[in-house]
Biotite code that builds the C-alpha atoms (Angstrom):
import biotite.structure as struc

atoms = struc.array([
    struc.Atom([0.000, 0.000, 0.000], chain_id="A", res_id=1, res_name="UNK", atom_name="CA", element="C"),
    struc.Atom([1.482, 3.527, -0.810], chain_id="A", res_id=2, res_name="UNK", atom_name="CA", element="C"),
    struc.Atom([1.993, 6.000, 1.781], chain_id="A", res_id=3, res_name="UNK", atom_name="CA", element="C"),
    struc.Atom([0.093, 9.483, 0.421], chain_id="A", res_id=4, res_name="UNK", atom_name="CA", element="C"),
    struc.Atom([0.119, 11.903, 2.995], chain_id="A", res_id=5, res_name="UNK", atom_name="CA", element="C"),
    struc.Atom([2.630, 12.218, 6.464], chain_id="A", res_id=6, res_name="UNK", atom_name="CA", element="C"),
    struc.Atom([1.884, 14.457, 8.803], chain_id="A", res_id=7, res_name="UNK", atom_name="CA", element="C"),
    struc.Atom([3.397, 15.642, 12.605], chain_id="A", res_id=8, res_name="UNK", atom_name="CA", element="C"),
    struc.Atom([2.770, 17.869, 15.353], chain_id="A", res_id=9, res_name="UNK", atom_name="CA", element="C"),
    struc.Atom([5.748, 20.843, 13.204], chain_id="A", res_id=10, res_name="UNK", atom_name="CA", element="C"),
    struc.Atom([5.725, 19.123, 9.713], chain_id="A", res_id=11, res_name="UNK", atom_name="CA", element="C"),
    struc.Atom([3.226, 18.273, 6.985], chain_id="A", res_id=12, res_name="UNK", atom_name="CA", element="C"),
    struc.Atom([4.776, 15.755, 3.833], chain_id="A", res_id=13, res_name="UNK", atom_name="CA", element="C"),
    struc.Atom([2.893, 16.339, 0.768], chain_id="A", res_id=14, res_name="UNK", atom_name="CA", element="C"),
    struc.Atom([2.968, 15.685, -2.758], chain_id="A", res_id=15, res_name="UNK", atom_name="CA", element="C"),
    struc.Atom([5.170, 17.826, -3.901], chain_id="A", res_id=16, res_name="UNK", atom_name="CA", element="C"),
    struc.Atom([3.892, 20.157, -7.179], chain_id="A", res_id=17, res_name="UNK", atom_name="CA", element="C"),
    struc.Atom([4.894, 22.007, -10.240], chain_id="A", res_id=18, res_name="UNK", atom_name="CA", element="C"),
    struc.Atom([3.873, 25.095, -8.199], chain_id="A", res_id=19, res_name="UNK", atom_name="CA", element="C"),
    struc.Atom([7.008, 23.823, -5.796], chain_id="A", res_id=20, res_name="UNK", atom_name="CA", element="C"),
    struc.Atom([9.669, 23.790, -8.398], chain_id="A", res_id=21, res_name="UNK", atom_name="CA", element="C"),
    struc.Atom([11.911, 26.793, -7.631], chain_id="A", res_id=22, res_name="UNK", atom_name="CA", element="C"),
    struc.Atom([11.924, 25.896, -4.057], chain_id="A", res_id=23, res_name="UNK", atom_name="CA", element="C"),
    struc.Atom([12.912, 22.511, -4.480], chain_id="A", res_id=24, res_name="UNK", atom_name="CA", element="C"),
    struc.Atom([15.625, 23.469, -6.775], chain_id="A", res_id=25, res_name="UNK", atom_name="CA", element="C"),
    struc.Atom([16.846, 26.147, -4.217], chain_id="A", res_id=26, res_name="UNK", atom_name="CA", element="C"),
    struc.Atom([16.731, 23.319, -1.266], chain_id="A", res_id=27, res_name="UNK", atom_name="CA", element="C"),
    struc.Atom([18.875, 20.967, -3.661], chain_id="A", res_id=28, res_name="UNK", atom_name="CA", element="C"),
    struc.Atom([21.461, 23.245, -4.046], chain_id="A", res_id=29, res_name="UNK", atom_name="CA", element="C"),
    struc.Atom([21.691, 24.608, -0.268], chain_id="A", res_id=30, res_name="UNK", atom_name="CA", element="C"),
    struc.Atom([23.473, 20.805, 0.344], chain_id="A", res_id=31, res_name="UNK", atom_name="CA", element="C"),
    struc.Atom([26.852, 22.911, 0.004], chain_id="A", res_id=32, res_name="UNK", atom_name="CA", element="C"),
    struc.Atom([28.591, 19.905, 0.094], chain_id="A", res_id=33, res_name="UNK", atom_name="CA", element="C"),
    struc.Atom([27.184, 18.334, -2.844], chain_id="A", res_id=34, res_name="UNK", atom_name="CA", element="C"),
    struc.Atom([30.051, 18.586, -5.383], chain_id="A", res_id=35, res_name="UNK", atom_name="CA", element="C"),
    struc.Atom([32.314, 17.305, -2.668], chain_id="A", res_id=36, res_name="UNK", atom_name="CA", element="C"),
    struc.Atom([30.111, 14.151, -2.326], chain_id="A", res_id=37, res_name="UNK", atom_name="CA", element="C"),
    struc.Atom([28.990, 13.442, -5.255], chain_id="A", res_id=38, res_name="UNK", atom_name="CA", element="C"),
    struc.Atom([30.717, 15.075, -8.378], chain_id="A", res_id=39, res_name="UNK", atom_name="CA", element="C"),
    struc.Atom([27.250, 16.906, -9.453], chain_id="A", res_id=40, res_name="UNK", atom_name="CA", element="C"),
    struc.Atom([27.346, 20.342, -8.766], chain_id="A", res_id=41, res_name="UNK", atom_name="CA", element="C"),
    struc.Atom([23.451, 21.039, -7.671], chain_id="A", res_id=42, res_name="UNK", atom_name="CA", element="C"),
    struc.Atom([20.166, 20.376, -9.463], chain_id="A", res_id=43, res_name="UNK", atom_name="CA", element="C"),
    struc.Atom([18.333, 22.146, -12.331], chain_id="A", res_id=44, res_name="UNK", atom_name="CA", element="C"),
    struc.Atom([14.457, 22.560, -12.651], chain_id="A", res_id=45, res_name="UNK", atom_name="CA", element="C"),
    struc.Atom([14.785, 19.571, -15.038], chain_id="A", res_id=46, res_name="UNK", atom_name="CA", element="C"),
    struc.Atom([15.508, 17.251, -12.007], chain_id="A", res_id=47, res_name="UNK", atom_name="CA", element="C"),
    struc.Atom([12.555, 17.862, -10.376], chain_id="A", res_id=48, res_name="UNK", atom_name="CA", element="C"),
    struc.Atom([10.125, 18.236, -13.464], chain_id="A", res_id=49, res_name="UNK", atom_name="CA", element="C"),
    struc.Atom([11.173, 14.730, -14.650], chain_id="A", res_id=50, res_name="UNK", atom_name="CA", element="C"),
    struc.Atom([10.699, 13.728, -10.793], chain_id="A", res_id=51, res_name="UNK", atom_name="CA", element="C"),
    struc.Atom([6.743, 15.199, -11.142], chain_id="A", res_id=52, res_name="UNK", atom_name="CA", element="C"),
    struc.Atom([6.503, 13.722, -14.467], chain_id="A", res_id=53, res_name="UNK", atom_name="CA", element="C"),
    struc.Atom([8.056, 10.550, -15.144], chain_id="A", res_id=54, res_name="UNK", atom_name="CA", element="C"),
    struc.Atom([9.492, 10.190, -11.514], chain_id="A", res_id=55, res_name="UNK", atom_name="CA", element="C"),
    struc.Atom([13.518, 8.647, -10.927], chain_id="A", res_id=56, res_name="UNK", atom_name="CA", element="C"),
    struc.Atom([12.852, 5.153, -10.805], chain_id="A", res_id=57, res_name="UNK", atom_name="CA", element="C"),
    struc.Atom([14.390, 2.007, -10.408], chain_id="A", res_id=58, res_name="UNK", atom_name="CA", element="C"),
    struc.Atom([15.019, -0.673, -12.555], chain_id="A", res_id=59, res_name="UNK", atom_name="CA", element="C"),
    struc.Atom([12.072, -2.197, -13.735], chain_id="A", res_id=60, res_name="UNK", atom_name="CA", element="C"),
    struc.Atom([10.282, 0.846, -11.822], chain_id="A", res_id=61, res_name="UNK", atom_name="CA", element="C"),
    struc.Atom([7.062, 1.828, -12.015], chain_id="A", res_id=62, res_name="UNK", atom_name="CA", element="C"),
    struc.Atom([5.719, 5.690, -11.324], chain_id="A", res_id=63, res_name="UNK", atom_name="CA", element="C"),
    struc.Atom([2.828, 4.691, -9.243], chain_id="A", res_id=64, res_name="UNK", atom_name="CA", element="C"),
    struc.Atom([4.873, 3.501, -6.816], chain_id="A", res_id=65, res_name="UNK", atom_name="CA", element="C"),
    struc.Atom([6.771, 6.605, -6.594], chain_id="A", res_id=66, res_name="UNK", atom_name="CA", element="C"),
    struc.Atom([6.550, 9.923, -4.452], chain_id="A", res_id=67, res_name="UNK", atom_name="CA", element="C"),
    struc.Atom([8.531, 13.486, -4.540], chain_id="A", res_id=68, res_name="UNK", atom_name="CA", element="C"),
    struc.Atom([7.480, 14.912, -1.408], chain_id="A", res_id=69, res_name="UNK", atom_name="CA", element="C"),
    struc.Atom([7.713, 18.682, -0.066], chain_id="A", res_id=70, res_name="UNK", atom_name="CA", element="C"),
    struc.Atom([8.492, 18.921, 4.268], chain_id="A", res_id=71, res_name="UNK", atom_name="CA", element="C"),
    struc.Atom([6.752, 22.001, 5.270], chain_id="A", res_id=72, res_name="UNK", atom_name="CA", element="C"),
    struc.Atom([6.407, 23.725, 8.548], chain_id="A", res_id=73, res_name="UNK", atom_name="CA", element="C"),
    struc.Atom([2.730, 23.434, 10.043], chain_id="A", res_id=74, res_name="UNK", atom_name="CA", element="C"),
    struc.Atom([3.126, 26.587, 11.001], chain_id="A", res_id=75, res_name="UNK", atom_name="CA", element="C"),
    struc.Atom([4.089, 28.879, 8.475], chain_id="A", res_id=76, res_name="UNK", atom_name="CA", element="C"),
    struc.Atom([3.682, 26.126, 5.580], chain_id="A", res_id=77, res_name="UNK", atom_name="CA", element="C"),
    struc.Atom([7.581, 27.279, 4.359], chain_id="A", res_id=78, res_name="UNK", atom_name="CA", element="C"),
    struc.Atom([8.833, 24.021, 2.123], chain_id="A", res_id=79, res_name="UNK", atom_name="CA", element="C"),
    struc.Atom([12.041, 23.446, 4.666], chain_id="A", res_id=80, res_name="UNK", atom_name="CA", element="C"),
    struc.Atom([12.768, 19.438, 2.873], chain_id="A", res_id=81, res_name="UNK", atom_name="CA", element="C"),
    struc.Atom([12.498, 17.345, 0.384], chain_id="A", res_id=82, res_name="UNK", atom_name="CA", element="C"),
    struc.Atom([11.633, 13.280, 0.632], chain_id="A", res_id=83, res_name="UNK", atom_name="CA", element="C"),
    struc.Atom([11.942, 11.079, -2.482], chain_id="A", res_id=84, res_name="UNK", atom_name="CA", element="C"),
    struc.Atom([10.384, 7.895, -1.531], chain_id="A", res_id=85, res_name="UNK", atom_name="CA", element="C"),
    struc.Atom([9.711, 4.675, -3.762], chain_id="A", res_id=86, res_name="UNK", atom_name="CA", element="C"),
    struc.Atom([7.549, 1.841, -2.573], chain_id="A", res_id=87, res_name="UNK", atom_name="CA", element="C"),
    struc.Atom([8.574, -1.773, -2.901], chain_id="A", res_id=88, res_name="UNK", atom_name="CA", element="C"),
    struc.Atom([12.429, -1.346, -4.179], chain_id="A", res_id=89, res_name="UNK", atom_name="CA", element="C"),
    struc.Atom([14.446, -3.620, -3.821], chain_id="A", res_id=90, res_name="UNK", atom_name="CA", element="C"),
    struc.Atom([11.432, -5.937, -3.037], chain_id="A", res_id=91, res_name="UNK", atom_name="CA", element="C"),
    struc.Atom([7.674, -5.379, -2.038], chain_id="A", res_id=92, res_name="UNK", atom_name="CA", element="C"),
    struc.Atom([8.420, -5.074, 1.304], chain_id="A", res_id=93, res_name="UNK", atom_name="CA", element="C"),
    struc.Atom([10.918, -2.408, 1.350], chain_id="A", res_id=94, res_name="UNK", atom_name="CA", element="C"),
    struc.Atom([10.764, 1.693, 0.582], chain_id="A", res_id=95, res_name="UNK", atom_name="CA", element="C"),
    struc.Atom([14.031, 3.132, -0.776], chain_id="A", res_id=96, res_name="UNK", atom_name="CA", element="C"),
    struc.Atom([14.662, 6.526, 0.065], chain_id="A", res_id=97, res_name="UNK", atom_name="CA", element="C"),
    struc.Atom([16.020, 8.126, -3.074], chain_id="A", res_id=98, res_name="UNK", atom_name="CA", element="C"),
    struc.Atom([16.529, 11.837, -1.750], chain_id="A", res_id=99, res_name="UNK", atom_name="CA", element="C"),
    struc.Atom([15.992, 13.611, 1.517], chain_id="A", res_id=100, res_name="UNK", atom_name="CA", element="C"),
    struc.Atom([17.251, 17.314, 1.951], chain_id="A", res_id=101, res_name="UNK", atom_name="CA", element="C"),
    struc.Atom([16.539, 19.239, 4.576], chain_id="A", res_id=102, res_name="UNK", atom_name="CA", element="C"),
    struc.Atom([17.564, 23.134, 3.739], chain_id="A", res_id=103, res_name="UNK", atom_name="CA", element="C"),
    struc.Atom([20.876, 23.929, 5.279], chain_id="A", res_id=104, res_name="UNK", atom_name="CA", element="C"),
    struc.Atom([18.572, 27.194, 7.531], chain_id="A", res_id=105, res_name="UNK", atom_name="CA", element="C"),
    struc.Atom([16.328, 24.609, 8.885], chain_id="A", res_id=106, res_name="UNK", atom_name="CA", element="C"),
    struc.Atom([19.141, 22.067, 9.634], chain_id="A", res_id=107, res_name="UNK", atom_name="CA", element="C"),
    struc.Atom([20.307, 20.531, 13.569], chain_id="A", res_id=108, res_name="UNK", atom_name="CA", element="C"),
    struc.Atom([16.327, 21.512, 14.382], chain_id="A", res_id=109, res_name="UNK", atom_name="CA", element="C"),
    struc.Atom([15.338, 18.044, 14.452], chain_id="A", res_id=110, res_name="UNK", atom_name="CA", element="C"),
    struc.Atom([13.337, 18.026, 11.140], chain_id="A", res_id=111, res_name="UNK", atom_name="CA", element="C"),
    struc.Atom([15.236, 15.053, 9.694], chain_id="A", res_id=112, res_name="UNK", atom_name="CA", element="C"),
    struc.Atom([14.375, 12.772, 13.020], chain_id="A", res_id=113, res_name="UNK", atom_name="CA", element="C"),
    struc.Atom([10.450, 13.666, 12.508], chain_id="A", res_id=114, res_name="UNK", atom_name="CA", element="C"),
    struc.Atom([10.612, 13.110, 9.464], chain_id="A", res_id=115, res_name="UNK", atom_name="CA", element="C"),
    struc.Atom([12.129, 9.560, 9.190], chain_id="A", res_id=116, res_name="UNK", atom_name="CA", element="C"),
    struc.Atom([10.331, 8.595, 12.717], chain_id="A", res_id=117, res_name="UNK", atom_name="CA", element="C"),
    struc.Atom([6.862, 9.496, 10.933], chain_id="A", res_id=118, res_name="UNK", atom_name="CA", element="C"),
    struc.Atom([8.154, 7.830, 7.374], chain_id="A", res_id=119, res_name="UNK", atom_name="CA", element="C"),
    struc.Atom([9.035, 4.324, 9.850], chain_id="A", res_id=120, res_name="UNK", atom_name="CA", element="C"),
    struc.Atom([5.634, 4.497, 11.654], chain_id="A", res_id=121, res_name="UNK", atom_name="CA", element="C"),
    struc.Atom([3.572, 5.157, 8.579], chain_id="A", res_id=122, res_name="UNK", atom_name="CA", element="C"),
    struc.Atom([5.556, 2.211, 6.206], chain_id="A", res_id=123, res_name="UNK", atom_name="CA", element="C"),
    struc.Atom([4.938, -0.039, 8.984], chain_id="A", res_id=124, res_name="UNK", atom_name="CA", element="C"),
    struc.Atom([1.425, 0.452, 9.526], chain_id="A", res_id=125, res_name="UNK", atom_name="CA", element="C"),
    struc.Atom([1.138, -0.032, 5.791], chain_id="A", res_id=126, res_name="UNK", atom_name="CA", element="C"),
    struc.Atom([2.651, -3.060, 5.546], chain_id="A", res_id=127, res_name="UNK", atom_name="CA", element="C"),
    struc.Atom([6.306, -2.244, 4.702], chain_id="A", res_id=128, res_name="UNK", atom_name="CA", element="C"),
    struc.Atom([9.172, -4.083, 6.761], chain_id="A", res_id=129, res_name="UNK", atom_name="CA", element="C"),
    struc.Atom([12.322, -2.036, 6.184], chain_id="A", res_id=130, res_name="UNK", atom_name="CA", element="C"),
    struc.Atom([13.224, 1.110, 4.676], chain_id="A", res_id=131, res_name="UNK", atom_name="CA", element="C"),
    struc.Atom([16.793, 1.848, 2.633], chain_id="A", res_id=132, res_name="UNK", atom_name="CA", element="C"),
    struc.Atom([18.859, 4.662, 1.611], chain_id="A", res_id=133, res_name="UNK", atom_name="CA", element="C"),
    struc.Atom([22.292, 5.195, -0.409], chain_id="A", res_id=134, res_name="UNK", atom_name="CA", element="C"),
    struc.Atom([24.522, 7.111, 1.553], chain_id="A", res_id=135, res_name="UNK", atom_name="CA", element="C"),
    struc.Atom([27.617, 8.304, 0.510], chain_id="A", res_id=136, res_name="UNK", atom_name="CA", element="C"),
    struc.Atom([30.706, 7.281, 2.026], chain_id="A", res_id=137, res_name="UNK", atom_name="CA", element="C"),
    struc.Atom([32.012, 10.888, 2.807], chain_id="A", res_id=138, res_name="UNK", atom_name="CA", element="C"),
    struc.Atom([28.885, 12.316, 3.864], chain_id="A", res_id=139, res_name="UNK", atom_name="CA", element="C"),
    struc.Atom([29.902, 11.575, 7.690], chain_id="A", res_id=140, res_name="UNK", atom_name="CA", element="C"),
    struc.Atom([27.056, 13.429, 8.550], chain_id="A", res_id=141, res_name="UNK", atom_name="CA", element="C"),
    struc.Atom([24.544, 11.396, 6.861], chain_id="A", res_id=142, res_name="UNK", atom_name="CA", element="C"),
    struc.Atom([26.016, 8.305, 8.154], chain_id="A", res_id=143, res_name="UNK", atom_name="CA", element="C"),
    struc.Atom([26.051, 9.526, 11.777], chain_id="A", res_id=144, res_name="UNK", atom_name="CA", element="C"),
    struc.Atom([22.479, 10.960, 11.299], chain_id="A", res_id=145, res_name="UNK", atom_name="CA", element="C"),
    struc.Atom([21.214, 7.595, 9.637], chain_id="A", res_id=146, res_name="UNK", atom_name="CA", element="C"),
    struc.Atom([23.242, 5.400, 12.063], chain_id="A", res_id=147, res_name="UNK", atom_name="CA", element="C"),
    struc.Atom([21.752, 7.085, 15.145], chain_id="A", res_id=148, res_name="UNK", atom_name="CA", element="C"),
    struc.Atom([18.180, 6.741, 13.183], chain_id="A", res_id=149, res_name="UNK", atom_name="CA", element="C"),
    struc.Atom([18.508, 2.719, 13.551], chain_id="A", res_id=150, res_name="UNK", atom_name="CA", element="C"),
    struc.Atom([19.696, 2.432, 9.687], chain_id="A", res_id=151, res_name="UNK", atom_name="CA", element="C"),
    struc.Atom([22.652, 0.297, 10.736], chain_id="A", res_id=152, res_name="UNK", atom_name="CA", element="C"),
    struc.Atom([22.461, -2.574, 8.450], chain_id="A", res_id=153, res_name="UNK", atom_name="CA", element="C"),
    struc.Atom([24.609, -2.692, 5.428], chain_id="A", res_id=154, res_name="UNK", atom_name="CA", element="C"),
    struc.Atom([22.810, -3.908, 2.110], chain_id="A", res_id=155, res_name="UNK", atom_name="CA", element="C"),
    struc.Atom([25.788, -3.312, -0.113], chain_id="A", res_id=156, res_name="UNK", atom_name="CA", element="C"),
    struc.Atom([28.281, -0.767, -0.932], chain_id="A", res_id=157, res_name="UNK", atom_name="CA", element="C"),
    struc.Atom([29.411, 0.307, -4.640], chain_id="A", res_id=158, res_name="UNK", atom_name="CA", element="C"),
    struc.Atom([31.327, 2.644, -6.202], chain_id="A", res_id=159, res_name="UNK", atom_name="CA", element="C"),
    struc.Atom([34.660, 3.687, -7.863], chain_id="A", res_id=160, res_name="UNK", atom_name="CA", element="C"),
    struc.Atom([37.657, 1.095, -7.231], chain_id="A", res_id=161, res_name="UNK", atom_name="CA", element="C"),
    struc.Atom([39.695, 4.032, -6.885], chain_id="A", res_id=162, res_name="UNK", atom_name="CA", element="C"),
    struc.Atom([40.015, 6.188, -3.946], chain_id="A", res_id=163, res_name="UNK", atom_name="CA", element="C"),
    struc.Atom([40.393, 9.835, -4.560], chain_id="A", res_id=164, res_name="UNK", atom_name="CA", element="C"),
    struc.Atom([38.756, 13.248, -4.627], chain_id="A", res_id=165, res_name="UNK", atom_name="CA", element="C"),
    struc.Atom([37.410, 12.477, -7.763], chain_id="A", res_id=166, res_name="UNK", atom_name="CA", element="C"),
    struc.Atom([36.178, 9.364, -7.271], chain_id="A", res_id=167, res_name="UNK", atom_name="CA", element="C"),
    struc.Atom([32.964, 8.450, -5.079], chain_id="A", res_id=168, res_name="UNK", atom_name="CA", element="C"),
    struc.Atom([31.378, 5.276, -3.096], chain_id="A", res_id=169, res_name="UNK", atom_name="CA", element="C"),
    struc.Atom([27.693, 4.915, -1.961], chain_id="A", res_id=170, res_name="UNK", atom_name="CA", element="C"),
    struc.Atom([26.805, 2.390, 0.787], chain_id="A", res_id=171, res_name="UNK", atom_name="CA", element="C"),
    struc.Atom([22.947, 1.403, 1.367], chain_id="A", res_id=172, res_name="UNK", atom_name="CA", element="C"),
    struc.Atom([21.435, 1.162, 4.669], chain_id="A", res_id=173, res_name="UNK", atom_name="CA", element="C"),
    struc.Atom([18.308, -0.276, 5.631], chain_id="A", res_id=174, res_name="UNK", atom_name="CA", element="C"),
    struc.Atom([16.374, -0.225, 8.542], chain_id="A", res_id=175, res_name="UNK", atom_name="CA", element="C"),
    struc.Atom([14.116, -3.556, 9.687], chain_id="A", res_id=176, res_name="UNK", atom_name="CA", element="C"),
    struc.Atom([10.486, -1.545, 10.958], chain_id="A", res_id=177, res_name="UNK", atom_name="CA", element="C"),
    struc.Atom([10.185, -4.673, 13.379], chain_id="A", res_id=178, res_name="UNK", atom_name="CA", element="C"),
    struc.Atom([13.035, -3.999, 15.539], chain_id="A", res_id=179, res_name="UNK", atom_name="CA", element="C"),
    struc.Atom([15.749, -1.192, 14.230], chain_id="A", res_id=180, res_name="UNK", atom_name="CA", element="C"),
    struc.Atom([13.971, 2.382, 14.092], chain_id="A", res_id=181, res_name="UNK", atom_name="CA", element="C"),
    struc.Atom([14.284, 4.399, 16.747], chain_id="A", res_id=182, res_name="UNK", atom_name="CA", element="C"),
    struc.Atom([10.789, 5.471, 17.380], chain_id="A", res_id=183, res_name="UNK", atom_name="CA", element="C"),
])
């Protein structure tokens, strides 16, 4: 079953719009860090049309099972994040986090945790078992954040064979709803 709509006490997660286009690009590209991480320096308005449109899917993906979501603050409904989400990649039982960005002003507030502790609640009550993301290798940050977030089991790790500042690694987490999310 596909997760719609997540909501919090501080956050609403919607379906994100053509009408949200400009602020989505300008989240993407407040993740300074970016080029460091992964060679791409920031996002265009093409990303995110193709997202609304044809979403970014996996192989043998299909776009009903995929979401683009705005985070938005209850209270002044500002778009502070952005949550790509598919449902049932790798298998029917799993939702693979493809993006989440939370805008480097609204950062260390606790968005992320709400976020992902509504996203694990929600996919369990709908039937999901675990939830994975790609992280890369130097985003210490992420890794911390997701470790700390009960994403502590390795799926697989792939990248470049070399190591250098030009080269990059991603390593996928996954969290088991049953047991591993901190809740």
């Amino acid at each position: 079953m596909m997760i719609s709509k997540l909501e919090t006490v501080n956050l609403k997660i919607e379906k994100a719009t053509f009408d949200d286009l400009e602020r989505l690009v300008e989240i993407q590209n407040s993740w300074e860090e970016q080029k460091i991480l992964t060679g791409e320096s920031g996002a265009d308005e093409s990303y995110f049309q193709q997202a609304l449109t044809s979403g970014h899917l996996p192989p043998n993906g299909k776009k009903e099972n995929y979401r683009i979501y705005t985070i938005r603050s209850q209270m002044t409904n500002e778009i502070c994040g952005i949550l790509e989400i598919y449902h049932g990649y790798p298998d029917e039982t799993t939702i693979w986090i493809g993006q989440f960005v939370i805008d480097k002003n609204h950062q260390k507030r606790g968005i992320g945790k709400e976020v992902i502790d509504e996203l694990c609640s929600q996919a369990r009550k709908n039937g999901f078992s675990r939830i994975g993301i790609g992280v890369h290798l130097k985003n210490w940050p992420a890794l911390r954040f997701w470790s700390a977030n009960g994403f502590d089991k390795i799926r697989n790790i792939s990248g470049d064979k070399e190591y250098g500042a030009n080269h990059f690694s991603v390593i996928s987490l996954e969290c088991n709803l049953e047991n591993d999310c901190y809740l």
